[in-house]
C-alpha positions in Angstrom: 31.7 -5.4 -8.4 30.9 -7.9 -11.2 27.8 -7.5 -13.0 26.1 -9.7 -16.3 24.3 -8.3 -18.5 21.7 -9.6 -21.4 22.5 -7.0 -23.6 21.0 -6.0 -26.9 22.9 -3.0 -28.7 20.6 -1.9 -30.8 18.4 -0.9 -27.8 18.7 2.4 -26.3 17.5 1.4 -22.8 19.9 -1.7 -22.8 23.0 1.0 -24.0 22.1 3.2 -21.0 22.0 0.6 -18.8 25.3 -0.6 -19.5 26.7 2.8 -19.6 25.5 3.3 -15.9 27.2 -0.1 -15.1 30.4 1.0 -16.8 30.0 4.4 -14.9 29.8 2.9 -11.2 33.1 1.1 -12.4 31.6 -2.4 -12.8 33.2 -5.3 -14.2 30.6 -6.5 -16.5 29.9 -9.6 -18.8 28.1 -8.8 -21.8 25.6 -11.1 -23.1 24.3 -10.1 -26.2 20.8 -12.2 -25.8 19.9 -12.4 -29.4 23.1 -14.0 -30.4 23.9 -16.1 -27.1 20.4 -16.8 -25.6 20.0 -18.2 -22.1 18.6 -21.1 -21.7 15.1 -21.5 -20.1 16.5 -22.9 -16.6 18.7 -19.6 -16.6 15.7 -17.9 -17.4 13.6 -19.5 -14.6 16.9 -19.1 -12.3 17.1 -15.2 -13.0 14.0 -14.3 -12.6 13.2 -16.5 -9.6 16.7 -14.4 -8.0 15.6 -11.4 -8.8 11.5 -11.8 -8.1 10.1 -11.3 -11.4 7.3 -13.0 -12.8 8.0 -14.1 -16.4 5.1 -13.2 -17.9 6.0 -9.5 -16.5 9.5 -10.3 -18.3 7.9 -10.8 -22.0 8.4 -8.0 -24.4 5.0 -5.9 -24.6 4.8 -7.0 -28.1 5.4 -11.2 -27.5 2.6 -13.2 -28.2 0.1 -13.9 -25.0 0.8 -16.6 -22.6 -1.6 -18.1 -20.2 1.4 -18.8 -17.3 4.6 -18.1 -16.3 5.9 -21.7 -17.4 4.3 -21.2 -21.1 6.2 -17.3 -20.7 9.9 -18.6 -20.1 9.2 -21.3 -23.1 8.4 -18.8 -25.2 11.2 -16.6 -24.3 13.5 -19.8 -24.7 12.3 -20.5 -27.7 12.1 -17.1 -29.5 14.8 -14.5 -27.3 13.5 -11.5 -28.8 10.7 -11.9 -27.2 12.7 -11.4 -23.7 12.7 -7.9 -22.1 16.0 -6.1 -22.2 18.0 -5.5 -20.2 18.4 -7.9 -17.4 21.0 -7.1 -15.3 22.7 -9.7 -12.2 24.9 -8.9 -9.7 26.1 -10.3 -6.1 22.9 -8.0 -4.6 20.6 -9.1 -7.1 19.0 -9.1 -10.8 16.7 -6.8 -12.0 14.8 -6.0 -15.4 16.5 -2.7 -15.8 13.5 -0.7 -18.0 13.8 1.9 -16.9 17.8 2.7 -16.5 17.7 3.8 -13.1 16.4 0.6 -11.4 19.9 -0.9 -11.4 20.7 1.3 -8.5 19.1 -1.2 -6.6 21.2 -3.6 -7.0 24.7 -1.7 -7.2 
């Protein structure tokens, strides 16, 4: 199984989650976020895939937005403001906070 994920290494949540990856034997592309960011049409793509609205997507402590349009901006414009770790594979992406919820796509 291939998996991506938009990593940040300094987080614990975003270590376990790639641990748990690395455990079901996944061949995973890291993407460390705050170095590479996606661009705001993979943003919109990603969390279309995976049903997410972006404003749920926003770090608890990113500035308020008023829509999901003004939310994926924002994240395009300032990645740290994007909630880690997002995780695609064939089944699916997910905003894997906590862990565990990658099991759903696996």
């Amino acid at each position: 199984m291939k998996a991506t994920i938009w990593h940040n290494p300094r987080c614990s949540k975003s270590r376990q989650a790639l641990a748990l990856l690395e455990e079901a034997g996944a061949s995973v592309t890291v993407v460390e976020y705050l170095k590479a960011p996606p661009t705001r049409d993979e943003l919109a793509r990603l969390y279309a895939r995976g049903g997410i609205a972006p404003r749920d997507a926003l770090r608890k402590d990113a500035p308020a937005v008023d829509s999901d349009a003004a939310a994926l901006d924002l994240m395009a414009s300032d990645p740290a403001t994007i909630e880690r770790p997002l995780v695609e594979t064939e089944k699916g992406v997910v905003l894997a906070r906590p862990p565990e919820r990658l099991r759903d796509i696996l």
